[in-house]
PLY file of the C-alpha trace (Angstrom):
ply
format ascii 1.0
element vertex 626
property float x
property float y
property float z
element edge 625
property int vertex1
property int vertex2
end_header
32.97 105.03 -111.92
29.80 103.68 -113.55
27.29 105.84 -115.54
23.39 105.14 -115.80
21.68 106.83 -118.58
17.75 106.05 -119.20
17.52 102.42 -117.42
13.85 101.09 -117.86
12.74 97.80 -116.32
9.60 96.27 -115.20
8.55 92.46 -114.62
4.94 91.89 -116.60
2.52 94.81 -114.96
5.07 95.90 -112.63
7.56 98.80 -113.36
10.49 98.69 -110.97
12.47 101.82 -113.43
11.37 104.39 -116.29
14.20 105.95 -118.11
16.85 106.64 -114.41
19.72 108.17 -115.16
22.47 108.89 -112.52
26.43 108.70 -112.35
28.65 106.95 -109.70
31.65 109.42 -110.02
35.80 108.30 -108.32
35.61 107.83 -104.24
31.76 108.21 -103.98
30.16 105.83 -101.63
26.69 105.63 -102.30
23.85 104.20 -100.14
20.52 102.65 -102.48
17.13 102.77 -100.50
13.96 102.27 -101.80
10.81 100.06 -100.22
11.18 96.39 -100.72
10.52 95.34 -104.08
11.18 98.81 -105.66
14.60 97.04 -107.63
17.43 97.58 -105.48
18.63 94.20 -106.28
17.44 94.33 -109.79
19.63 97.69 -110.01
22.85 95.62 -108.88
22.14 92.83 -111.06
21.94 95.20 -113.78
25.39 96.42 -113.31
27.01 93.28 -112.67
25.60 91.77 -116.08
23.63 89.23 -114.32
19.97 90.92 -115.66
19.69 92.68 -118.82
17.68 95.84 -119.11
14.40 96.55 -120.73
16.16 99.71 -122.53
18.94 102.65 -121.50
22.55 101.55 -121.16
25.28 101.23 -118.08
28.81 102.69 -119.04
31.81 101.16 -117.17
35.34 102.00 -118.00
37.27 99.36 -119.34
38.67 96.83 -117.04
36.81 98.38 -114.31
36.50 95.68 -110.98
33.38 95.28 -109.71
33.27 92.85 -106.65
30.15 91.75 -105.17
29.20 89.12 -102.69
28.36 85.60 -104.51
25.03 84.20 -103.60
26.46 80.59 -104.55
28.60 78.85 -101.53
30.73 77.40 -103.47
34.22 76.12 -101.65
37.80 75.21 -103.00
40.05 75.21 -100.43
40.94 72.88 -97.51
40.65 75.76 -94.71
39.21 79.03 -93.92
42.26 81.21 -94.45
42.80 79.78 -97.69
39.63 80.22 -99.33
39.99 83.77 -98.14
43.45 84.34 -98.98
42.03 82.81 -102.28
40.92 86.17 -103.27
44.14 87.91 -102.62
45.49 89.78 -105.51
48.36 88.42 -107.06
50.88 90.55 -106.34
49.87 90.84 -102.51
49.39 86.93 -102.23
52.14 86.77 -99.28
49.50 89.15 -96.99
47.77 86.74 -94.92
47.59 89.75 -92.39
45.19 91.26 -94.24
43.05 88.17 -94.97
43.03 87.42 -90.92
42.41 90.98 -90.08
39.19 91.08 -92.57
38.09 87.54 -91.04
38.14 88.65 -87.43
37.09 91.70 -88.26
34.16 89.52 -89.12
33.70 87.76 -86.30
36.07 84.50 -87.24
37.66 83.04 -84.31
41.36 82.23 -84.43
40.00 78.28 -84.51
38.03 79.16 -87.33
40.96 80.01 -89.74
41.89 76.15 -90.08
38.06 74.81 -90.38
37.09 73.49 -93.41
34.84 75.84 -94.96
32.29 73.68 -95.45
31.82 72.80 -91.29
31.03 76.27 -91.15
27.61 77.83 -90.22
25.04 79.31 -92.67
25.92 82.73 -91.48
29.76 81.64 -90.98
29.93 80.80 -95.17
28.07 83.99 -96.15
30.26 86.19 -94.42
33.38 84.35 -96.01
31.95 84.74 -99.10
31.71 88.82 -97.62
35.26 88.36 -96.83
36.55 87.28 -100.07
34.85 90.29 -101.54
36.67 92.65 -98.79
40.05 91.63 -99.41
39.99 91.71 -103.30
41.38 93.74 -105.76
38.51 95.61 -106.85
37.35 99.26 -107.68
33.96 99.53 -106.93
32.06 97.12 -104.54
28.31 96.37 -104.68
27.13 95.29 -100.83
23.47 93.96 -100.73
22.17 93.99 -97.33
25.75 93.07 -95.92
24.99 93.10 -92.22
22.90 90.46 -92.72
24.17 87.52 -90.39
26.87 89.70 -88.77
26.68 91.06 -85.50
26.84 94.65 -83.30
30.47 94.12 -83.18
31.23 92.86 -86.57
28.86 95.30 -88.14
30.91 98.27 -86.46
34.11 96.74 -87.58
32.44 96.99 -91.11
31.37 100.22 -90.87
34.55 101.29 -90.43
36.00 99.47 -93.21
33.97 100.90 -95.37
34.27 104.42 -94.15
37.62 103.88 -95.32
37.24 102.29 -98.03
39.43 103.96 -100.98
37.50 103.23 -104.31
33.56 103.12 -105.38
30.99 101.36 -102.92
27.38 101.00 -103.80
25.09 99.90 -100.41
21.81 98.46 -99.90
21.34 97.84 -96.02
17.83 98.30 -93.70
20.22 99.38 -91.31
19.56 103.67 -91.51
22.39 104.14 -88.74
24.98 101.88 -90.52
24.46 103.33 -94.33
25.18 107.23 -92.73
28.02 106.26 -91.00
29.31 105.03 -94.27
27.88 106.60 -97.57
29.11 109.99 -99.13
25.62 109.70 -101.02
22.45 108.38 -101.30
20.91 107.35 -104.58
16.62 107.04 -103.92
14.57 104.85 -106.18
11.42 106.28 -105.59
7.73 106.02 -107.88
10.02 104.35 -110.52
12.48 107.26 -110.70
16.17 107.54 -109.03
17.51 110.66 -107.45
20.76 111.05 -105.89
21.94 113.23 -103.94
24.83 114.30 -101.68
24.43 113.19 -97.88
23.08 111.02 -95.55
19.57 109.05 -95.56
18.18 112.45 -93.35
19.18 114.68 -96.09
17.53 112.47 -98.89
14.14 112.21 -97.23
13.74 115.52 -96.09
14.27 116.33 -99.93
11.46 114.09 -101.09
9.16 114.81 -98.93
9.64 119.02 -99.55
9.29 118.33 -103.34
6.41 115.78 -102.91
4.50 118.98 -100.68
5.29 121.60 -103.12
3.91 118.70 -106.57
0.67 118.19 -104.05
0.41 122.17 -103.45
0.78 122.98 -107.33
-1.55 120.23 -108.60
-3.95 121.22 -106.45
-3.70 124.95 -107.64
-3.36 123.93 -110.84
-6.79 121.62 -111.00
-8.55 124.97 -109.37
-6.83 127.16 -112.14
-8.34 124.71 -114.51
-11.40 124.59 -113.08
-12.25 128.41 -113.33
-10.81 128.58 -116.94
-13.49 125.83 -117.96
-15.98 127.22 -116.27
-15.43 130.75 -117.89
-15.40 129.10 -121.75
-18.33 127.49 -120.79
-20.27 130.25 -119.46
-19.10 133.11 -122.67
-18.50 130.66 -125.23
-21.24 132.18 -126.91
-20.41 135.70 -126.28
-18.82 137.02 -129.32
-17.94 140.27 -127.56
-15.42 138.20 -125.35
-14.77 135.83 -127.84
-10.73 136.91 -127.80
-11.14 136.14 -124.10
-12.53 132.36 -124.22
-10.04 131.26 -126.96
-7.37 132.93 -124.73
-8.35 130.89 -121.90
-8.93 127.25 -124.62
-5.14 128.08 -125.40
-3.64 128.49 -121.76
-5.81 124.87 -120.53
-4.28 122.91 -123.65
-1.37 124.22 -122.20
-1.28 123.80 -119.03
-0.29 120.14 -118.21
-2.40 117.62 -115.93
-0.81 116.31 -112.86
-1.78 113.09 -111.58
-2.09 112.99 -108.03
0.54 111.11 -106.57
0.07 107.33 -105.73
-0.12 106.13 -102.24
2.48 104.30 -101.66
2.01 101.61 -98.91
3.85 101.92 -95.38
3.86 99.52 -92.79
2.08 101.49 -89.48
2.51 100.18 -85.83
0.40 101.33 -82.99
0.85 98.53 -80.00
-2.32 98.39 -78.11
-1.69 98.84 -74.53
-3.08 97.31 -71.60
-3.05 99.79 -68.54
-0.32 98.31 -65.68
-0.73 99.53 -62.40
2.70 97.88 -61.08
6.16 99.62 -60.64
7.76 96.77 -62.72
7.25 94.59 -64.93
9.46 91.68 -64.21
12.06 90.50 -62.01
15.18 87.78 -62.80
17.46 86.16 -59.63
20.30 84.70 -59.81
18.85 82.64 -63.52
21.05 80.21 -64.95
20.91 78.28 -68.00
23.08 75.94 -70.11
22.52 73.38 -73.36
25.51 71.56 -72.33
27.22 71.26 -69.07
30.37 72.45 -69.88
29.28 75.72 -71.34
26.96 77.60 -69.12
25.72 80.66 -71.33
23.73 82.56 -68.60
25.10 82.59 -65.23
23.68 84.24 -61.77
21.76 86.46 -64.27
19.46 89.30 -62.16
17.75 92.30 -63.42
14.10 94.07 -62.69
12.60 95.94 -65.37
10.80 98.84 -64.56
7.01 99.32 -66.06
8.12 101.79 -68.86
12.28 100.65 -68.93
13.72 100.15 -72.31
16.03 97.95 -71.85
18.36 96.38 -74.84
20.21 93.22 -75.16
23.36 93.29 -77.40
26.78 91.30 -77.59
28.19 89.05 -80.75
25.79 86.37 -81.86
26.03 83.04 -80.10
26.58 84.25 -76.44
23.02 83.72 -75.51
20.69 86.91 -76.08
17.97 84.76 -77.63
18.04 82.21 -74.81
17.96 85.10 -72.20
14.54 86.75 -73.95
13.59 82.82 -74.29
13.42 82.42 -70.37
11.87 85.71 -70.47
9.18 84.80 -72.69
8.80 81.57 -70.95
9.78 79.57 -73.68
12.52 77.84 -71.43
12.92 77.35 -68.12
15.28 78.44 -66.06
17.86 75.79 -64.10
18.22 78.23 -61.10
17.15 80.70 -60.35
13.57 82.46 -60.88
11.64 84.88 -63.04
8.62 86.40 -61.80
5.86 89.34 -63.10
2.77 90.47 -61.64
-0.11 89.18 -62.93
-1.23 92.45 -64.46
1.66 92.24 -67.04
0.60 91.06 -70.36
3.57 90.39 -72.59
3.90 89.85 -76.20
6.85 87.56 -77.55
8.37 88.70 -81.14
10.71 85.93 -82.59
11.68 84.96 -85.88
10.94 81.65 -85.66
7.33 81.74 -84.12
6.63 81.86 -87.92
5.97 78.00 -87.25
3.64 78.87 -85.06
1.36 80.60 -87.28
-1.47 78.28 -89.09
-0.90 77.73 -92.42
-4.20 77.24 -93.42
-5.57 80.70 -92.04
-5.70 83.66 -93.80
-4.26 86.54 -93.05
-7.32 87.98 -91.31
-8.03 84.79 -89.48
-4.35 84.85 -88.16
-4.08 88.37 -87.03
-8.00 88.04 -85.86
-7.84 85.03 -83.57
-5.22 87.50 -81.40
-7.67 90.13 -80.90
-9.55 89.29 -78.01
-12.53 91.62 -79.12
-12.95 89.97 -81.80
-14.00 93.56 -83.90
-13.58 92.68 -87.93
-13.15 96.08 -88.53
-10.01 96.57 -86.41
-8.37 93.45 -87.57
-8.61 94.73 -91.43
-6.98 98.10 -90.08
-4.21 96.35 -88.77
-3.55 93.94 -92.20
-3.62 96.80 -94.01
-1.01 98.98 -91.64
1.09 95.40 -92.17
0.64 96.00 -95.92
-2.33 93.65 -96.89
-4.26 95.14 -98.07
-7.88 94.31 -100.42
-7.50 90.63 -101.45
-3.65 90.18 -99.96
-5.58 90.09 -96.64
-7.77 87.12 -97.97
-4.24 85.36 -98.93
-3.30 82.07 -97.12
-0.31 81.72 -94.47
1.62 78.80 -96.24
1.67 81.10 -99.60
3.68 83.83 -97.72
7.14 84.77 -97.90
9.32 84.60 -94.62
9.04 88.55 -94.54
5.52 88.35 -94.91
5.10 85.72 -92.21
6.99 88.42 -90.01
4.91 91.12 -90.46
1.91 89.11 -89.83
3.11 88.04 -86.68
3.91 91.91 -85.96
0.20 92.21 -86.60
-0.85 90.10 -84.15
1.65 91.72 -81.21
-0.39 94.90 -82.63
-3.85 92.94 -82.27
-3.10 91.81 -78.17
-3.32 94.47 -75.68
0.33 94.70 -73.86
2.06 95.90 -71.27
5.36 94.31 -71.67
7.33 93.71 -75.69
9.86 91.32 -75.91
11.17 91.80 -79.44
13.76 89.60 -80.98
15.86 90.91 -84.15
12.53 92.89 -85.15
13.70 94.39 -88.43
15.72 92.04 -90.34
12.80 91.69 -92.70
12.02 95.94 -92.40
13.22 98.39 -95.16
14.29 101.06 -93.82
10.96 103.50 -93.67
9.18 100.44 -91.93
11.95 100.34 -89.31
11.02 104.16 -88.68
7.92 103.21 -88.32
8.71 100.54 -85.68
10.67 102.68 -83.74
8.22 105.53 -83.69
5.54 102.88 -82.08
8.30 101.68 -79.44
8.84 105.30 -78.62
5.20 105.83 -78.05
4.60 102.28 -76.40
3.33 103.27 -72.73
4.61 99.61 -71.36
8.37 97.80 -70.96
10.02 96.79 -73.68
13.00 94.33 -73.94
14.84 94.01 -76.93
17.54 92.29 -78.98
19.07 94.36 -81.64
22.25 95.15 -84.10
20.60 97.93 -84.81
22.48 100.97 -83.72
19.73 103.29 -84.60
17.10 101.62 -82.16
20.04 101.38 -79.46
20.89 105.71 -80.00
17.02 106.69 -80.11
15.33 104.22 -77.44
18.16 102.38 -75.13
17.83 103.54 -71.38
19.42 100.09 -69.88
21.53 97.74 -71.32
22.07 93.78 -71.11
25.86 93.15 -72.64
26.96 89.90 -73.46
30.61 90.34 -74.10
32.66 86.77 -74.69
31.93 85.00 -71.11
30.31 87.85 -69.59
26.83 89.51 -68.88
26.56 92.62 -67.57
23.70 95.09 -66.85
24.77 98.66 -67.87
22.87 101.52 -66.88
22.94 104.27 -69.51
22.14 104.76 -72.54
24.10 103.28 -75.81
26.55 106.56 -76.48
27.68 106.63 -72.65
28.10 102.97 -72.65
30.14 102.94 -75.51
32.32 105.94 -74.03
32.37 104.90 -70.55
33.24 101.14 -71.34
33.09 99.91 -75.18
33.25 96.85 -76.93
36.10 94.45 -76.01
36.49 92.83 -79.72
37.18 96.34 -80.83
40.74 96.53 -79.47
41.27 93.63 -82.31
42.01 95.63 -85.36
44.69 94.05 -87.21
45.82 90.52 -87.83
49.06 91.03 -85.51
47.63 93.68 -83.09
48.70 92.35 -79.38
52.67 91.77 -79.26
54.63 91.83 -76.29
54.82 95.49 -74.37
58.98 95.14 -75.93
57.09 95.71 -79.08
59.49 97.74 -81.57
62.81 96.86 -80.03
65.88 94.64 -81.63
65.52 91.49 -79.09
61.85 91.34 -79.83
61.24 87.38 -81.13
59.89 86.46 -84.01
56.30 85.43 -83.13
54.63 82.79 -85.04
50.85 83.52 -85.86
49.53 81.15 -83.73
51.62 82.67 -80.85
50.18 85.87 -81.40
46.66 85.06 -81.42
47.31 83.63 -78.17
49.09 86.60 -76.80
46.27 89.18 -77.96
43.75 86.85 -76.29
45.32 86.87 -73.19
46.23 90.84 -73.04
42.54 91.38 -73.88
41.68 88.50 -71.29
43.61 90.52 -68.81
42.33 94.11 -69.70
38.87 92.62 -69.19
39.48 90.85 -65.64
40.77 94.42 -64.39
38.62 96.98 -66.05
34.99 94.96 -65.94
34.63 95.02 -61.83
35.82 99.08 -61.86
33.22 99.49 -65.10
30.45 97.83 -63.18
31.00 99.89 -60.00
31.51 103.08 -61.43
28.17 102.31 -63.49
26.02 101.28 -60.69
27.76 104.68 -58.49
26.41 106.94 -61.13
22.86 105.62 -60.87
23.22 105.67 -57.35
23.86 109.34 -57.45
21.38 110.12 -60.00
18.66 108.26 -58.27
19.78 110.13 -54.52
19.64 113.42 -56.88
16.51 113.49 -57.96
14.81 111.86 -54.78
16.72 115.24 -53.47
15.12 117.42 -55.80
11.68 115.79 -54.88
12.25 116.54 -51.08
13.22 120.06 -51.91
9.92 120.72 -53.63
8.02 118.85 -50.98
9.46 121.51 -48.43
8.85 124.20 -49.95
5.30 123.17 -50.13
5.28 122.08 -46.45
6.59 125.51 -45.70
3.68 127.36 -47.15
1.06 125.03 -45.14
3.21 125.63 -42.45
3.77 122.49 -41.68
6.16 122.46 -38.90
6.51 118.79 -38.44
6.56 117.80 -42.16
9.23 120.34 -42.33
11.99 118.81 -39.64
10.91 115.48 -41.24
11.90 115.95 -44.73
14.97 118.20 -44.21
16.35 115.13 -42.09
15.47 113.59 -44.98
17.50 115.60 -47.41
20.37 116.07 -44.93
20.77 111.76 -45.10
20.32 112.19 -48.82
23.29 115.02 -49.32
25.57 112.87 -47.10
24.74 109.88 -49.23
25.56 111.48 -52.48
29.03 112.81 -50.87
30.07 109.53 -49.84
28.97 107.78 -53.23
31.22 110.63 -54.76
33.91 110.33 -52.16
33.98 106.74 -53.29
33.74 107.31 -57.45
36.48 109.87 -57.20
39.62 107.49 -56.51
37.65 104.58 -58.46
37.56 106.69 -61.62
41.38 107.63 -61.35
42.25 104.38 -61.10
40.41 103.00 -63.99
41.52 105.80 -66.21
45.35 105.13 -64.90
44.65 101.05 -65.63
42.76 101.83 -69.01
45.18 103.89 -70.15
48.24 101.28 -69.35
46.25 98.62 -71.53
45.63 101.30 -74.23
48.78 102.35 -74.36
50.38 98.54 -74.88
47.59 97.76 -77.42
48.09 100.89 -79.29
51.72 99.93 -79.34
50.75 96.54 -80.93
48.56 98.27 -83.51
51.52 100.48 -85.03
53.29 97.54 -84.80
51.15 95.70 -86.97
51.05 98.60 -88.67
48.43 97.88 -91.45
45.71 100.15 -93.64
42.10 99.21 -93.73
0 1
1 2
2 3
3 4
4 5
5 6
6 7
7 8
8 9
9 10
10 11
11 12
12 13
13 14
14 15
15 16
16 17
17 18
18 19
19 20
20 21
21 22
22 23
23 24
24 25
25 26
26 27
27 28
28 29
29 30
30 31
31 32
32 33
33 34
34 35
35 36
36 37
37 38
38 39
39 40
40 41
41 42
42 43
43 44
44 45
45 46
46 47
47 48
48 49
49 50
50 51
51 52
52 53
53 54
54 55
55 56
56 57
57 58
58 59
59 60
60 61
61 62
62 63
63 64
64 65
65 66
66 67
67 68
68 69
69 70
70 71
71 72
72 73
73 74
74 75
75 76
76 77
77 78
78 79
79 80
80 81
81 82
82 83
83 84
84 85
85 86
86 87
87 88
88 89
89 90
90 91
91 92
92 93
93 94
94 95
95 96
96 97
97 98
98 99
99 100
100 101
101 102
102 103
103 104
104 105
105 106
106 107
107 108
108 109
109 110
110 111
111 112
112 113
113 114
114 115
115 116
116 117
117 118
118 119
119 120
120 121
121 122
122 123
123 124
124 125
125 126
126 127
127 128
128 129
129 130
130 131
131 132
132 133
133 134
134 135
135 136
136 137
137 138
138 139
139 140
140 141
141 142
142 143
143 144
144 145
145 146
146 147
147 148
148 149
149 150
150 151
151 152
152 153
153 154
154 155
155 156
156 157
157 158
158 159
159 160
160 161
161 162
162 163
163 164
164 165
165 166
166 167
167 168
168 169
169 170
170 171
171 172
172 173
173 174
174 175
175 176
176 177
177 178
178 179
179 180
180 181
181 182
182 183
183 184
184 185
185 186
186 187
187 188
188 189
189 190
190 191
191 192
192 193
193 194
194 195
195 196
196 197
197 198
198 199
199 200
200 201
201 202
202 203
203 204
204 205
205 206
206 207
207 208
208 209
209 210
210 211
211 212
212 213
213 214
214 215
215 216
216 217
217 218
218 219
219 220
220 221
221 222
222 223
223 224
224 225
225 226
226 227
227 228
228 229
229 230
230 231
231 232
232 233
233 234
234 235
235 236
236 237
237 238
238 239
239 240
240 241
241 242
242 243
243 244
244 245
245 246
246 247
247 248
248 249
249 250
250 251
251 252
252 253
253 254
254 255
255 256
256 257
257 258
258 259
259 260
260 261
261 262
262 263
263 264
264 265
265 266
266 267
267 268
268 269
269 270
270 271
271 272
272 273
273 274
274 275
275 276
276 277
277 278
278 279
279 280
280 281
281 282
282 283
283 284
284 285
285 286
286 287
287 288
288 289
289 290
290 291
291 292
292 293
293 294
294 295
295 296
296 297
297 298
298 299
299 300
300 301
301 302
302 303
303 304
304 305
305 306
306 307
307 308
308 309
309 310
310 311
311 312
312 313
313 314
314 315
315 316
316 317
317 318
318 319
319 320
320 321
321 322
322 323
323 324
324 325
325 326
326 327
327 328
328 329
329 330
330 331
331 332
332 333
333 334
334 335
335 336
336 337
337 338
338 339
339 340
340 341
341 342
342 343
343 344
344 345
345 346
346 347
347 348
348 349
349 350
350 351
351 352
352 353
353 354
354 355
355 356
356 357
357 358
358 359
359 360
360 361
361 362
362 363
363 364
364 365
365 366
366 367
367 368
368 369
369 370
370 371
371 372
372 373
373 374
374 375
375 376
376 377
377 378
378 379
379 380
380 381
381 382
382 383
383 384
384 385
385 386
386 387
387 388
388 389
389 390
390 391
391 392
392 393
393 394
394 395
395 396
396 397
397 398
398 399
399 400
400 401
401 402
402 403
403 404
404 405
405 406
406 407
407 408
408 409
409 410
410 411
411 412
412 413
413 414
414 415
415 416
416 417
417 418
418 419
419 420
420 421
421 422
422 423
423 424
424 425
425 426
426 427
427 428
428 429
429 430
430 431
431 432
432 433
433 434
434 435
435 436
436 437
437 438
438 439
439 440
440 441
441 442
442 443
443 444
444 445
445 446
446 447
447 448
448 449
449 450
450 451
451 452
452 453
453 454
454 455
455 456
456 457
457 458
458 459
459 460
460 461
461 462
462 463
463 464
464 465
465 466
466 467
467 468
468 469
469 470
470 471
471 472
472 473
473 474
474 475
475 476
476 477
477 478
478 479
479 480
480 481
481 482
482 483
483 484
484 485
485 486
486 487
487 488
488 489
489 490
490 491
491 492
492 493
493 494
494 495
495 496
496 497
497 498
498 499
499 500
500 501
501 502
502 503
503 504
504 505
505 506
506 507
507 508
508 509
509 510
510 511
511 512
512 513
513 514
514 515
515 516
516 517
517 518
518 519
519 520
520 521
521 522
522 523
523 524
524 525
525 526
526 527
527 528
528 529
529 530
530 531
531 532
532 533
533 534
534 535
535 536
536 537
537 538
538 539
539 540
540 541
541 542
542 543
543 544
544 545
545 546
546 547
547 548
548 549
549 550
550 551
551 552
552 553
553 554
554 555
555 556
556 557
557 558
558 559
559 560
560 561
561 562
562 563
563 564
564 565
565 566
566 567
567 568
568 569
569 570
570 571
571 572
572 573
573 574
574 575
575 576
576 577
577 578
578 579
579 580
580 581
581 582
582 583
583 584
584 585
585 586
586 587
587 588
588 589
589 590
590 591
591 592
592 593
593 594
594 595
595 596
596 597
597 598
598 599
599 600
600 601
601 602
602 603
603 604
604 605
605 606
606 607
607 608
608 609
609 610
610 611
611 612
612 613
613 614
614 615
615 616
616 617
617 618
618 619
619 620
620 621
621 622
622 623
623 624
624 625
């Protein structure tokens, strides 16, 4: 446990803390949010002894742990494994099992464990720096922003670990969905003051705002209270009869103390303008293929059309080919076969991280976000730096003098600038804290055009997903659903992968069983989960594209039945025997789509429950603790 008692810091002019006090008691995991540039980060450096504080003190018991993820790549070892087994303690130094489980938990590849660390990745070294960190003997662990550079199936496998996780955990992430899946608590830093309290991120906000509502409601009593009991001394000051009176009322105003009104604190605001569409869709893929290098093809036969107003997400482990997908899309690339095609009402707008090059560097803001706006209107173009948070003279700043985040948001401002129809949105709020992110997805909600969308984000993928584009190892597969069915209905394949020795042989727990070298049993889990995929995926698919079937023929059947009834009352006789021939092909359609997902869904529960079965088998038999 740590204890914070009246922490003040500030930089120059700017006060990040003034006199916080809060405890971090045994088994609490606490989430940290707070805008950017409130001192989250300053907070951690704090504890770890990295920053001093302007005054107040931080209490940790003696030989307390504290592990937090090094900013400093800094290597040792001749392979993966051992610079991760590196951090072992060192009376558990003979559990590789744990180090591999952590690392694919991760996202490592069996080939990865015997890289040298240094041929790794960017990403690839931070998150074995986050591994290290993971599989150390430590009692509390500080995590800043530690989805960063993971994926949707790595940052599940974290969340997880961390659910579990049996000492003290302070978490900074942008990621709303991740931290409540995770923290016990969540500790605010808020107009230079911290409050913590027990719950999720919901909880903590809903709080704040209440007691921000009731200050606003009592200062603004209070300034009318004062405002009558000046006006009464001033008007019988010089009334000796009520003399008692006026000092009565000098007394209570000295008392009574001043409230400042409270400081607006900037929020980023998105309102996409919207071009009208007056097309069913808004694009169409065949049979698209794509490749860097001939022997790895990462889109294959892709097809999908994307109705005007369909949110559709794209999701799977980084490096499978999302980016290039909304690349094509955008027009960026072209494809190698195949064909993509809109109508020439669609007006899309193309959100990726690196279009930062793209902006000028000698513009200003205002020029930058301006020169989208095809009105030209001054006026709106300073509405929409300021909803990106430049505001007064940071509008007048230049481009090259910008931070990446900054960069981001203006480019964000001009999507907002350029009437749309169609939002293709690339890993839109790594550079959000989490209140911007709300923000965001309010505007997407409200967007009355397509939007197409790569995310980690499980938040976006609960609120907004209606279709989904899965890229899952090899394959690619359109889902149609929401995120919570397609998780229940089908799932993610890596997840089956939970500990280091998970897949042995179906004879798992018996005598004869052999004694299987590691290398062997990364090859057998690969091919059971090979195998589970080749048999479950085609059953997946069809069951998924029967369900639409039969929700489409549903409510076409509902639309017939109210187009009787009104044909009835015009007694239309013809329009009648027309439409109920209608319905009767309809009916007979949904009972042989459910003739056909009756024996289909049997036999995928039989088959998925085989492969659970064996895999569970191979989890007890690894038999390890998070």
């Amino acid at each position: 446990m740590i204890i914070v008692d009246n922490l003040s810091k500030s930089y120059g002019k700017q006060g990040l803390f003034d006199s916080i006090s809060f405890k971090v008691n045994r088994k609490e995991r606490v989430g940290v949010v707070g805008r950017n540039g409130h001192g989250k980060t300053t907070l951690f450096r704090m504890i770890t002894g990295e920053e001093e504080p302007d005054a107040g003190t931080i209490t940790k018991p003696r030989k307390y742990r504290i592990g937090y993820v090094e900013q400093w790549l800094k290597f040792t070892e001749p392979t993966v494994l051992a610079e991760a087994a590196k951090a072992l303690p060192h009376d558990a130094h003979n559990e590789i099992w744990r180090v591999e489980k952590v690392l694919f938990g991760l996202g490592f590849a069996a080939a990865d464990l015997e890289k040298r660390p240094t041929e790794l990745s960017g990403g690839y070294q931070v998150r074995l720096n986050l591994a290290k960190v993971l599989v150390g003997d430590f009692q509390m662990l500080l995590l800043d922003e530690p989805s960063n550079y993971l994926d949707i199936t790595s940052i599940r496998w974290l969340e997880r670990f961390l659910a579990a996780w049996p000492g003290e955990l302070l978490l900074i992430t942008h990621d709303r969905s991740f931290m409540d899946n995770v923290v016990t608590h969540v500790l605010g830093i808020h107009r230079r003051k911290a409050r913590k309290v027990e719950g999720d991120t919901g909880k903590y906000y809903e709080q704040i705002a209440a007691e921000e509502e009731i200050y606003e409601k009592t200062r603004i009593n209070d300034e009318r209270k004062m405002k009558e009991m000046d006006l009464f001394i001033t008007r019988f000051r010089a009334k000796a009869r009520l003399g008692g009176l006026v000092q009565s009322r000098v007394k209570s105003l000295e008392k009574m103390e001043k409230r400042e009104k409270l400081e607006m604190i900037k929020t980023l605001e998105f309102a996409f303008a919207e071009k009208p569409s007056f097309q069913k869709y808004a694009l169409d893929a065949s049979e698209v293929s794509f490749s860097f290098t001939p022997d790895r093809p990462l889109i294959r036969n892709f097809s999908i059309s994307v109705g005007a107003r369909d949110r559709v997400f794209v999701i799977g482990r980084n490096g499978r080919g999302k980016t290039t997908l909304l690349r094509l899309i955008a027009g960026d690339l072209d494809p190698q076969s195949g064909q993509i095609s809109s109508p020439q009402s669609v007006a899309s707008g193309y959100f990726e991280q690196t279009h930062i090059s793209t902006l000028t560097e000698s513009n200003t803001v205002l020029e930058e976000i301006g020169s989208a706006d095809p009105e030209g209107d001054p006026k709106r173009t300073r509405f929409i730096a300021g909803g990106m948070m430049f505001e007064g003279d940071d509008a007048l700043k230049r481009i090259r003098v910008l931070s990446g985040g900054e960069k981001s948001r203006v480019l964000l401002g001009k999507l907002i600038a350029t009437p749309l129809n169609l939002l293709l949105l690339d890993e839109p709020t790594n550079h959000l804290d989490i209140e911007s992110n709300d923000a965001l997805l309010e505007a997407l909600e409200a967007f009355d055009g397509a939007v197409i969308m790569v995310t980690h984000n499980e938040m976006f993928l609960h609120a907004l997903a209606e279709r989904l584009v899965v890229f899952d190892n090899d394959d690619i597969v359109v889902y149609e659903g929401g995120y919570q069915r397609f998780l229940d209905r089908v799932g993610w394949r890596d997840e089956v992968m939970q500990g280091p020795i998970a897949n042995l042989p179906p004879t798992v727990g018996s005598e004869e069983r052999p004694k299987w070298t590691p290398k062997e049993l990364r090859r057998l889990r690969s091919e059971v989960i090979a195998d589970r995929s080749r048999v479950l995926r085609p059953l997946e698919t069809r069951i998924a594209a029967i369900e639409k079937s039969v929700e489409t023929h549903d409510a076409s059947l509902r639309e017939l039945n109210g187009e009787l009834v009104k044909a009835s009352e015009a007694r239309q006789g013809s329009r009648v025997v027309e439409i109920s021939k209608a319905m009767h092909q309809a009916k007979k359609t949904i009972d042989a789509l459910l003739e056909e997902l009756q024996p289909l869904s049997g036999e995928y529960e039989v088959k998925k429950a085989e492969f659970d079965a064996r895999l569970r088998a191979f989890d007890e038999e690894g038999g390890s603790e998070v």
